[in-house]
C-alpha positions as CSV (number, residue, x, y, z in Angstrom):
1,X,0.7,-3.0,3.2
2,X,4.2,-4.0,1.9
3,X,2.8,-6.4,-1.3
4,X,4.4,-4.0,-4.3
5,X,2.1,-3.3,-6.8
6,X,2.6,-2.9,-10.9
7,X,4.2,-5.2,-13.2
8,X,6.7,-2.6,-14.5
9,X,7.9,-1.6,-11.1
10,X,8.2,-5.7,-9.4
11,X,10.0,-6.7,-13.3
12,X,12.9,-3.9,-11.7
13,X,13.7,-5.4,-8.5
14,X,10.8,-3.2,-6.9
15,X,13.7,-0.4,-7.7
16,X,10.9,1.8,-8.8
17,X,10.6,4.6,-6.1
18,X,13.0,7.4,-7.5
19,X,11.1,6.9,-11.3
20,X,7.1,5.7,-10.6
21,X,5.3,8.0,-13.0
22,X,2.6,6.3,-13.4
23,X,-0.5,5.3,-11.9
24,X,1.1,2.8,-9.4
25,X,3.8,6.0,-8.4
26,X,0.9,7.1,-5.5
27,X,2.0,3.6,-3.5
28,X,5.5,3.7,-4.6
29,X,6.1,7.1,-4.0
30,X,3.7,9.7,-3.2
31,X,6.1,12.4,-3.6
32,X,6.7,11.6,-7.2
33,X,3.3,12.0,-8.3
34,X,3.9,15.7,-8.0
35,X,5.5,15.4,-11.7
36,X,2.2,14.0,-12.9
37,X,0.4,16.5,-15.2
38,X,-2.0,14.1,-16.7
39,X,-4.8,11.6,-15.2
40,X,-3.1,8.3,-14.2
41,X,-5.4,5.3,-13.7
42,X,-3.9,1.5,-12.9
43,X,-5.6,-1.5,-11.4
44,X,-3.9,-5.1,-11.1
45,X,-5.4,-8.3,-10.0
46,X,-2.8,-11.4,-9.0
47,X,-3.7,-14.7,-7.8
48,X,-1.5,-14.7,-4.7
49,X,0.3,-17.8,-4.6
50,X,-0.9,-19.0,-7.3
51,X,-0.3,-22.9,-8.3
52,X,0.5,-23.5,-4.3
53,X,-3.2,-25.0,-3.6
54,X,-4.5,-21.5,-2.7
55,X,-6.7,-20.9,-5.6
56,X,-8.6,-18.4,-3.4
57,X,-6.7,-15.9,-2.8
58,X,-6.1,-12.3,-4.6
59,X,-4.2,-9.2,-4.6
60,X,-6.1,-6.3,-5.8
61,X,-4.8,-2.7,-6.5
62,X,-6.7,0.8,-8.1
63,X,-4.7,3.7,-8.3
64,X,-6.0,7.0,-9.7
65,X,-3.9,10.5,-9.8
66,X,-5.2,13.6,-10.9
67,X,-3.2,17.1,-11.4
68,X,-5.3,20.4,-10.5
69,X,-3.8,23.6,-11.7
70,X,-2.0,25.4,-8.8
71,X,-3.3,22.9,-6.1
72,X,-1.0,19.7,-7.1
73,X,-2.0,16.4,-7.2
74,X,-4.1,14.5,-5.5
75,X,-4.0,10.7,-5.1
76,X,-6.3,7.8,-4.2
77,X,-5.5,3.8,-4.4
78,X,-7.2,1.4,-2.6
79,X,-5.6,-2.5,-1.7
80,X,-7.5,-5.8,-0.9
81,X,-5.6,-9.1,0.1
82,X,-8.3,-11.4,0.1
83,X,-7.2,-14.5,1.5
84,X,-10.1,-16.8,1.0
85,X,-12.5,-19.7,2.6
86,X,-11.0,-21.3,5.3
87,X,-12.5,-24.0,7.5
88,X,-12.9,-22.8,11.5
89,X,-12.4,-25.9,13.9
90,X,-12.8,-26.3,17.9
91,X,-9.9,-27.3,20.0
92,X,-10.6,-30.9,19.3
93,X,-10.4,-30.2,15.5
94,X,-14.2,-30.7,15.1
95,X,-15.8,-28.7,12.3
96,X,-17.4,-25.2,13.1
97,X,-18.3,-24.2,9.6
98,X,-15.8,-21.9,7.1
99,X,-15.3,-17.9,7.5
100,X,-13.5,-15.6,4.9
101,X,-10.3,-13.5,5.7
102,X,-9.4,-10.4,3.8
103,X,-7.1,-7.1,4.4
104,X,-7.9,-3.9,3.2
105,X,-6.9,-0.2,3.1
106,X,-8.0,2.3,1.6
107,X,-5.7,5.9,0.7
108,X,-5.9,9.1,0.1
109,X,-3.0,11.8,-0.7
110,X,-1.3,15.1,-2.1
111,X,1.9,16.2,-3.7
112,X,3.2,18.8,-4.8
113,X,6.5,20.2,-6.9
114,X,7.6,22.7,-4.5
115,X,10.4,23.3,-6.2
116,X,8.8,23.1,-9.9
117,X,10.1,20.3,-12.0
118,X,12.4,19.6,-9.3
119,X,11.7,18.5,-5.7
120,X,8.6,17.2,-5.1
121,X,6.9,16.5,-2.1
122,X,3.9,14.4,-1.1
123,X,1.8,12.3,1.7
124,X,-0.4,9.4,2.1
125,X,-3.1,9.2,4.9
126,X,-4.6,5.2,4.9
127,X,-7.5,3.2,6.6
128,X,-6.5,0.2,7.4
129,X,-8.9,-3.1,8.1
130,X,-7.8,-6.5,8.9
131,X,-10.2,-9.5,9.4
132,X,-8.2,-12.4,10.6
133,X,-11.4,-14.6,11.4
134,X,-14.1,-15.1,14.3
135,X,-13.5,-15.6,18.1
136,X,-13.0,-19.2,19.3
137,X,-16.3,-18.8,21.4
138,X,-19.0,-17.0,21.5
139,X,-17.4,-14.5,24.0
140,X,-14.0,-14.1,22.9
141,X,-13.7,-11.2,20.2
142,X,-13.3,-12.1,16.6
143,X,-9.9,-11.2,14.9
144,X,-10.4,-8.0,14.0
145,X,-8.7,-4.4,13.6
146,X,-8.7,-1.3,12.6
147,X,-5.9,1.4,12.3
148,X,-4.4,4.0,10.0
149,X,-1.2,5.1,9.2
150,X,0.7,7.9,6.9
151,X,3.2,7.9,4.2
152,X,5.5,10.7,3.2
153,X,8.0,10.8,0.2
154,X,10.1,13.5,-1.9
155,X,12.0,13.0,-5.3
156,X,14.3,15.3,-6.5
157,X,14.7,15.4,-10.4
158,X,18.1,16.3,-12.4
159,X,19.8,16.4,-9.2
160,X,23.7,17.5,-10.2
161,X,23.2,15.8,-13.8
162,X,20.4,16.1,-16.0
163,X,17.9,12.9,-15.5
164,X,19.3,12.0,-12.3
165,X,16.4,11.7,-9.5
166,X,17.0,10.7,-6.0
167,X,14.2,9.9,-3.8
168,X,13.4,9.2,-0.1
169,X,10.0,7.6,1.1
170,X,9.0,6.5,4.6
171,X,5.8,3.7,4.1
172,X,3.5,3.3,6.8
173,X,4.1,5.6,9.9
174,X,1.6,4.9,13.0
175,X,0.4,3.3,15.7
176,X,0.0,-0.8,16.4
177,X,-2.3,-3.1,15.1
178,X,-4.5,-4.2,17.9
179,X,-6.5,-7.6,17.3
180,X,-7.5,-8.5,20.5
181,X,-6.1,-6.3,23.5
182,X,-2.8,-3.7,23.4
183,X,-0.5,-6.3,24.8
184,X,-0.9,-8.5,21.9
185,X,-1.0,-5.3,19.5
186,X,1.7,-5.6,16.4
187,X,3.6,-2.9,14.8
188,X,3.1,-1.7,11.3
189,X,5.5,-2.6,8.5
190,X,7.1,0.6,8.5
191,X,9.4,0.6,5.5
192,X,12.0,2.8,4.2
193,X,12.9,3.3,0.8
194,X,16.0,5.2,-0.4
195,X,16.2,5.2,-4.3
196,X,18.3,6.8,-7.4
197,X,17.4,6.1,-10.9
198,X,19.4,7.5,-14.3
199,X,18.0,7.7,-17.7
């Protein structure tokens, strides 16, 4: 949930969230994609750590935006971390065979300018699944979870001088992450992101 997608928006710094316009902007910023009045479409595949050993393991990312007349926008983007084969052992170390790990959610969201060519306004709603790997034993539970979680952001364009935006985005509001029982849940990576950009 907090691996930045887009080549244009990681060669910044990740600065990106008071100008995405493009198809990566829904992640970034889903208030900004209020702006949008065309189609936006990005994907990206990186080999996570690639030239590490981990030749396995990928970062996938499809965004698409689409701009309806007098409705807004409305936004989709899916993310995979697939984190490969890995080999499952007993407590003695003996060999139980391999399982594959992988993250994934899957998002859906609206903006709109309320304040046209100005302040826009948006929110992300996400369905989050994490497979860690199986249970130890064939009655303790494998590591797995669902959750969900929401993101809001705004962006406020020409604010006191013209092409001067501001922006303020919240990533990742909701409940724990619960693998095995609620005692050993873990918090989302709720981030906050507070941006200005001038062209």
């Amino acid at each position: 949930l907090t691996f930045e997608p887009g080549g244009r928006a990681n060669g910044m710094g990740r600065a990106y969230s008071a100008i995405a316009n493009d198809g990566f902007a829904a992640w970034w910023n889903p208030g900004a994609t209020a702006f949008n009045r065309q189609s936006k479409l990005a994907g990206s595949h990186i080999p996570w750590l690639a030239g590490s050993g981990f030749s396995d393991m990928y970062y996938e990312y499809l965004g698409y935006s689409q701009y309806l007349k007098g409705i807004g926008n409305i936004n989709a983007h899916i993310t995979l971390l697939d984190m490969g084969t890995q080999e499952q052992t007993d407590e003695q170390g003996n060999p139980l065979g391999t399982f594959h790990s992988f993250e994934f959610a899957g998002n859906v969201g609206y903006s709109y300018d309320v304040i046209p060519n100005q302040l826009g306004v948006g929110t992300n709603f996400k369905l989050i699944y994490s497979y860690l790997g199986p249970g130890g034993s064939p009655t303790e539970p494998d590591g797995k979870a669902f959750g969900f979680a929401f993101d809001v952001g705004a962006k406020y364009q020409d604010f006191l001088v013209n092409g001067t935006n501001l922006s303020l985005v919240i990533q990742n509001i909701g409940p724990n992450v619960t693998y095995i029982d609620q005692e050993q849940s873990d918090p989302l990576p709720m981030t906050v992101r507070l941006g200005a950009g001038y062209k």
